[in-house]
C-alpha positions in Angstrom: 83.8 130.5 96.5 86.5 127.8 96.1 89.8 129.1 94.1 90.5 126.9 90.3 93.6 126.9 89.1 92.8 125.1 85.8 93.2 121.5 86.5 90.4 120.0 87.5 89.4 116.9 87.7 86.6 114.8 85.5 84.8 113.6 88.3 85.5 115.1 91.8 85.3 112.1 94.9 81.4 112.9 96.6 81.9 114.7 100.2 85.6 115.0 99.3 88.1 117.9 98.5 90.8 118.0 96.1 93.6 119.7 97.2 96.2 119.1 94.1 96.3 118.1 90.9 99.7 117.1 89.4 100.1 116.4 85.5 103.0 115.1 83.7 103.4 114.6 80.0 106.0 113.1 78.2 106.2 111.6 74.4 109.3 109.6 72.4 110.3 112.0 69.7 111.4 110.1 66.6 113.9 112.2 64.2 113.9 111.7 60.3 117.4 113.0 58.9 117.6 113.6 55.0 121.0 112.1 53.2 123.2 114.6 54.0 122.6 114.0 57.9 120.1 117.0 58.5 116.9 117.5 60.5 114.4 116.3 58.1 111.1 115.7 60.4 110.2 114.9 63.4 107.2 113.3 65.2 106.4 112.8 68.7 105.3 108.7 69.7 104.6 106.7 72.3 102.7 109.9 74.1 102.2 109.2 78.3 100.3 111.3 80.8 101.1 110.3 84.2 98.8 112.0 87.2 98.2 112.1 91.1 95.6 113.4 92.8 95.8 114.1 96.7 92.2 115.6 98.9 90.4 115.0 102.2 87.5 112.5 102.2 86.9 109.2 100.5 88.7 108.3 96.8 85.2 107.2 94.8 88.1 105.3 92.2 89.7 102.1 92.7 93.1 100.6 91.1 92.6 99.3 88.1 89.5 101.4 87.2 89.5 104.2 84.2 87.9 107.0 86.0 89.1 110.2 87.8 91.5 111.6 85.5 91.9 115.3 85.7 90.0 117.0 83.0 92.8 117.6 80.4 93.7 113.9 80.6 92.6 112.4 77.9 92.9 108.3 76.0 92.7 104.8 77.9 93.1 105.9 81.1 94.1 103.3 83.8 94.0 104.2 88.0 97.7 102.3 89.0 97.4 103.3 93.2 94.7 104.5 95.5 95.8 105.4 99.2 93.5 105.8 102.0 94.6 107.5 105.3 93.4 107.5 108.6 94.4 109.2 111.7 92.5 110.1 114.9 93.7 114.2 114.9 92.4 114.9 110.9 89.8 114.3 108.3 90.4 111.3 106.4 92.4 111.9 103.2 92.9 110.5 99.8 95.6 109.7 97.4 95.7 107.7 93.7 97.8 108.2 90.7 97.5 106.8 87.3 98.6 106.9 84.1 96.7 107.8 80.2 97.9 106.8 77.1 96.1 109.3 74.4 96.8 107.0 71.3 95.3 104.1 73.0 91.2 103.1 72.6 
């Protein structure tokens, strides 16, 4: 029985294996000071995932596309690279990133 780690993604590549999963998040925090120059509020904008996906077989997404993002990925998700590999001493192997923007439609 394969191993999880907790990232998984949405739709796995048919015939293929995933062999890592790597998420990063990042946000522009915007900071409200009262009139004497304290912290009044804060609020976190402009919110990014970026993700890259590596595995053997075939990549079932294509550049451009909005499908493949690992499962806790979520807004209008756009596929930026796919990499193929081929070499005549392993199985073929896989490689797209992309990016997510959650306050997007």
């Amino acid at each position: 029985m394969p191993a999880s780690f907790g990232v998984t993604l949405a739709t796995a590549p048919s015939g293929g294996v995933v062999e890592s999963v790597d998420v990063d998040y990042k946000a522009e925090v915007k900071v409200l000071k009262d009139t004497d120059g304290g912290f009044s509020d804060a609020r976190a904008i402009a919110a990014e995932y970026s993700f890259s996906v590596r595995g053997k077989g075939v990549a079932t997404v294509t550049a451009g596309g909005s499908t493949g993002a690992p499962s806790n990925v979520s807004g209008k998700i756009i596929i930026t690279s796919v990499k193929q590999t081929q070499t005549n001493d392993d199985w073929e192997s896989f490689e797209y990133s992309g990016s997510a923007y959650p306050q997007a439609t």
